[in-house]
N, C-alpha and C positions, 0 to 999 in steps of 0.2 A: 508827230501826232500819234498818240497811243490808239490801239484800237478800245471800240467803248467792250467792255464786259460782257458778258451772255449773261442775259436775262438768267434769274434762279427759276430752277423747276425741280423737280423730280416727279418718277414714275411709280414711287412708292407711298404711301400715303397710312393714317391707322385707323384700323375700324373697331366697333366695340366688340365686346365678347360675352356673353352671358355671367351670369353671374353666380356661376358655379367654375368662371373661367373657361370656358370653353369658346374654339371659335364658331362663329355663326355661319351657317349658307346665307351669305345677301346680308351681310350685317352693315350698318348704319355708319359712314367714315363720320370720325372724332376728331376736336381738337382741342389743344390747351382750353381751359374756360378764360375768357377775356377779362373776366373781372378781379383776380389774382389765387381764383382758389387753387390747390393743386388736385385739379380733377381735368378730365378730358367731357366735353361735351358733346351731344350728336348737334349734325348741324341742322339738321330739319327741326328737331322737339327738343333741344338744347336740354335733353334727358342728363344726368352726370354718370360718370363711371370712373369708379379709380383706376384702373389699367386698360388695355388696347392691346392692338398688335398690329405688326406690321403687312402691311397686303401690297400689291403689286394691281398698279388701277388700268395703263395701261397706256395713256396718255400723259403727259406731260404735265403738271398741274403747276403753277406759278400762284404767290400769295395774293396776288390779286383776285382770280380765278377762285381759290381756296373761300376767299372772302364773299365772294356773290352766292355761293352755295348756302354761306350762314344765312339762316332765316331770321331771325333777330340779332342783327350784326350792331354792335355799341356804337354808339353816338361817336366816341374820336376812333374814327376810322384809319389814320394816320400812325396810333397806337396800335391799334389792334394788326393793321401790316407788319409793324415791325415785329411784334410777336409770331407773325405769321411764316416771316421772314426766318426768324429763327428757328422755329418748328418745321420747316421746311431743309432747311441747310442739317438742324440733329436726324432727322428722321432717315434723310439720306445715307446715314449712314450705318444703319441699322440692316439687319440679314431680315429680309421676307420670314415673317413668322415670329420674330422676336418681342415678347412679350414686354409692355413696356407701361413707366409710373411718369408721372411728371410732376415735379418738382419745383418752386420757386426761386431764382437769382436773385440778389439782393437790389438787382434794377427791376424787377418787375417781369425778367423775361422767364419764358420757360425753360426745365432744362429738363431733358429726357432719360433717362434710367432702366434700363434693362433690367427687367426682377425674373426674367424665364427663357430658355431658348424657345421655348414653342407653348402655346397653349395645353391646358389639359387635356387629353385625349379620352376618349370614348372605349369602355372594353368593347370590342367587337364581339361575335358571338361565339358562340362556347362550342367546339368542334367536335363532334362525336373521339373519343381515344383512346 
């Protein structure tokens, strides 16, 4: 008798970023959008954004989990797992901070694309010298 699998999870997860590219303090976690565009959407105001990045949430997040957070979650919810499913397995693999696009497979799933090691960053302030 095999043992059964470990449940999927990860502790990384992507949030949005302004849109000037930059990351956010407390910014809104995104996912693929369910419906086939290649956009990530927030999951409370299913706002769109072309890119994200990657954060470290802290907890363990499983696509079921991922799914109850959606506030307008699609009618086939069975679909929408399996994409959740795969967003979940690419994203893990990803370096905290990695700036990311997502893309269409020719079934429907998302695929995830690195377009930055890190968000744009902020000139900090200008130092007497």
């Amino acid at each position: 008798m095999s043992p059964e699998p470990a449940p999927l999870t990860t502790k990384r997860f992507t949030a949005a970023m302004t849109k000037d590219g930059r990351a956010k303090m407390r910014a809104p976690f995104v996912v693929p959008a369910f419906d086939g565009r290649s956009v990530f959407v927030e999951t409370k105001s299913g706002k769109a954004h072309d890119q994200a990045y990657v954060v470290f949430v802290g907890l363990a997040v499983s696509p079921e989990e991922a799914l109850s957070k959606v506030q307008n979650p699609p009618a086939d919810r069975d679909a929408a797992l399996r994409q959740l499913r795969s967003f979940i397995e690419q994203v893990a693999q990803f370096k905290l901070g990695n700036v990311l696009a997502v893309e269409r497979a020719a079934d429907g799933l998302p695929l995830l694309r690195k377009v930055a090691e890190h968000p744009a960053r902020e000139s900090g302030p200008k130092l007497p010298g």
